[in-house]
SEMAR-242980 format. One record per residue (C-alpha): residue number from 1; x, y negated, z; residue in three letters. Coordinates in steps of 0.05 Angstrom, whole numbers. Example, Ala and Ser with C-alpha at 12.3 -4.5 7.8 and 13.67 -1.06 7.14 Angstrom:
<fikes>
FIKE pos   east  north     up code
FIKE   1    246     90    156  Ala
FIKE   2    273     21    143  Ser
</fikes>
This chain:
<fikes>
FIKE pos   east  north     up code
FIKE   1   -517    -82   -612  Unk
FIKE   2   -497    -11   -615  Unk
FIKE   3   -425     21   -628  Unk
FIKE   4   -426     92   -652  Unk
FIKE   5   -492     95   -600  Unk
FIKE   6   -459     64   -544  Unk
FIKE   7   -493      0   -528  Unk
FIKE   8   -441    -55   -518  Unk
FIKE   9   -453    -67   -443  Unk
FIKE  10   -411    -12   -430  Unk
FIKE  11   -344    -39   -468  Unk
FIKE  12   -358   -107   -428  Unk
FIKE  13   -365    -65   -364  Unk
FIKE  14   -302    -21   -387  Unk
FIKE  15   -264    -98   -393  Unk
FIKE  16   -289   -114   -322  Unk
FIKE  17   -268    -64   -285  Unk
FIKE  18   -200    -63   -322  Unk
FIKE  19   -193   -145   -313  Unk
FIKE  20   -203   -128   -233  Unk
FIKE  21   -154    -66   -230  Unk
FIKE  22   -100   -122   -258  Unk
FIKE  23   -124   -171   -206  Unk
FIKE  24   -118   -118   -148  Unk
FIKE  25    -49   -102   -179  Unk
FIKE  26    -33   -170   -171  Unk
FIKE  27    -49   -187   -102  Unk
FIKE  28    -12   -114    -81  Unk
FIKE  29     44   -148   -114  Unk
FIKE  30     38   -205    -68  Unk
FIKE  31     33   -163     -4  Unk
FIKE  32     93   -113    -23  Unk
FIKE  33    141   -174    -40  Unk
FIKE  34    115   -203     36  Unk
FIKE  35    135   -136     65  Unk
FIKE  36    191   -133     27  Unk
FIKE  37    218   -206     50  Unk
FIKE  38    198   -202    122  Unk
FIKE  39    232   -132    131  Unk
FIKE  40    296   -161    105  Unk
FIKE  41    289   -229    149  Unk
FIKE  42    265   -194    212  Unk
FIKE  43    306   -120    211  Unk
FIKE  44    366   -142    170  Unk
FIKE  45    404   -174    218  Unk
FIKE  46    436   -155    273  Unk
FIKE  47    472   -179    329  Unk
FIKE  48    535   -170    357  Unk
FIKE  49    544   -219    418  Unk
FIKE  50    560   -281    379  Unk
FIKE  51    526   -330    343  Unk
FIKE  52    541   -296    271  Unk
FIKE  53    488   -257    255  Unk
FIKE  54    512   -184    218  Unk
FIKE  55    472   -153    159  Unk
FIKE  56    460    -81    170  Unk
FIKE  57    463    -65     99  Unk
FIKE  58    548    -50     95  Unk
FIKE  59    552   -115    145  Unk
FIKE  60    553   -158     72  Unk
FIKE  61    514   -220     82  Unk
FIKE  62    504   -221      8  Unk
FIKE  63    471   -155     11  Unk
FIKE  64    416   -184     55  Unk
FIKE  65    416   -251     19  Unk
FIKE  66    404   -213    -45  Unk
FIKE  67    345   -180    -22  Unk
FIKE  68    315   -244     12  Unk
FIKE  69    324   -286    -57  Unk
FIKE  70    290   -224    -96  Unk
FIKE  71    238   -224    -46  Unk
FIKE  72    220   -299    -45  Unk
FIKE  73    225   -290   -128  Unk
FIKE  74    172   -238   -127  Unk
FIKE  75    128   -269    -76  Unk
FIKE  76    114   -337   -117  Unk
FIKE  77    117   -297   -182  Unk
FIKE  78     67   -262   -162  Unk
FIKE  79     27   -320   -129  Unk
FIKE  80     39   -355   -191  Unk
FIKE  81     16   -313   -246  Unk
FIKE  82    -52   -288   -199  Unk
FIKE  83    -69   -360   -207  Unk
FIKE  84    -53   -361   -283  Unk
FIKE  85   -100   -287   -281  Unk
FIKE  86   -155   -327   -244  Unk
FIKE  87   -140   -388   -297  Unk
FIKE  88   -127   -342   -358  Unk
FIKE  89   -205   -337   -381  Unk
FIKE  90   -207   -417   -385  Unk
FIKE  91   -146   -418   -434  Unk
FIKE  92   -178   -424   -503  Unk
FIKE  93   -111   -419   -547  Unk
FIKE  94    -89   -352   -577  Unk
FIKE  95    -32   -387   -578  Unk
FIKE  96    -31   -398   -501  Unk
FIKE  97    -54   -327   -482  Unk
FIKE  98      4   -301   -523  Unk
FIKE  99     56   -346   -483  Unk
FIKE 100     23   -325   -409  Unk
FIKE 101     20   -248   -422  Unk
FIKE 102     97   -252   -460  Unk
FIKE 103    110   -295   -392  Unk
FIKE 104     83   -242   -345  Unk
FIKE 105    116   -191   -384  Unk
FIKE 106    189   -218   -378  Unk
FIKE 107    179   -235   -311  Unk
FIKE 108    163   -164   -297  Unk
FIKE 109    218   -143   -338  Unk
FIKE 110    264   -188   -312  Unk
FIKE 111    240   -164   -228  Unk
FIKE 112    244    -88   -249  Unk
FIKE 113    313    -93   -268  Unk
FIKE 114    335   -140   -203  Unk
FIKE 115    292    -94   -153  Unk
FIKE 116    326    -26   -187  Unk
FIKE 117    253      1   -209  Unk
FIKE 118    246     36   -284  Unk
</fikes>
């Protein structure tokens, strides 16, 4: 059928290419929360000639320990909710749809305001 003369292959084309932006968005999530994690875990430490290991961030362990937890957060977030994207056509309940995308959401939310993005 036709909308206003546009056949309707082009809104389901339109939803395509929108549905894989979101899935590329997803997996850069994935790989920026990696590099994110293994430059904290490989370059945060330093050390001085003893067994104790120095954060180079103010030499506050929890500094580095606060970016490692984030990190680890964001990289099975993310893994997580690309598997509920890859899942999300399968889930038949409005009901359902409405709890995953409010999920996502929050959890996005929640990560922006632990990471220090706005």
């Amino acid at each position: 059928t036709d909308y206003y003369g546009i056949s309707s292959n082009v809104f389901v084309n339109m939803f395509r290419l929108l549905f894989l932006k979101w899935q590329v968005g997803q997996i850069l999530r994935v790989v920026f929360s990696m590099v994110v994690f293994s430059c904290i875990v490989n370059e945060g430490y330093i050390n001085i000639g003893s067994e104790r290991l120095l954060c180079v961030f103010n030499n506050n362990a929890d500094a580095c320990n606060y970016g490692v937890i984030v990190g680890v957060a964001c990289f099975l977030g993310s893994i997580f909710f690309l598997i509920l994207d890859i899942y999300f056509p399968s889930i038949s309940s409005v009901k359902d749809r409405r709890r995953a995308v409010m999920l996502d959401l929050v959890f996005s939310a929640w990560i922006s305001t632990k990471t220090g993005n706005s």
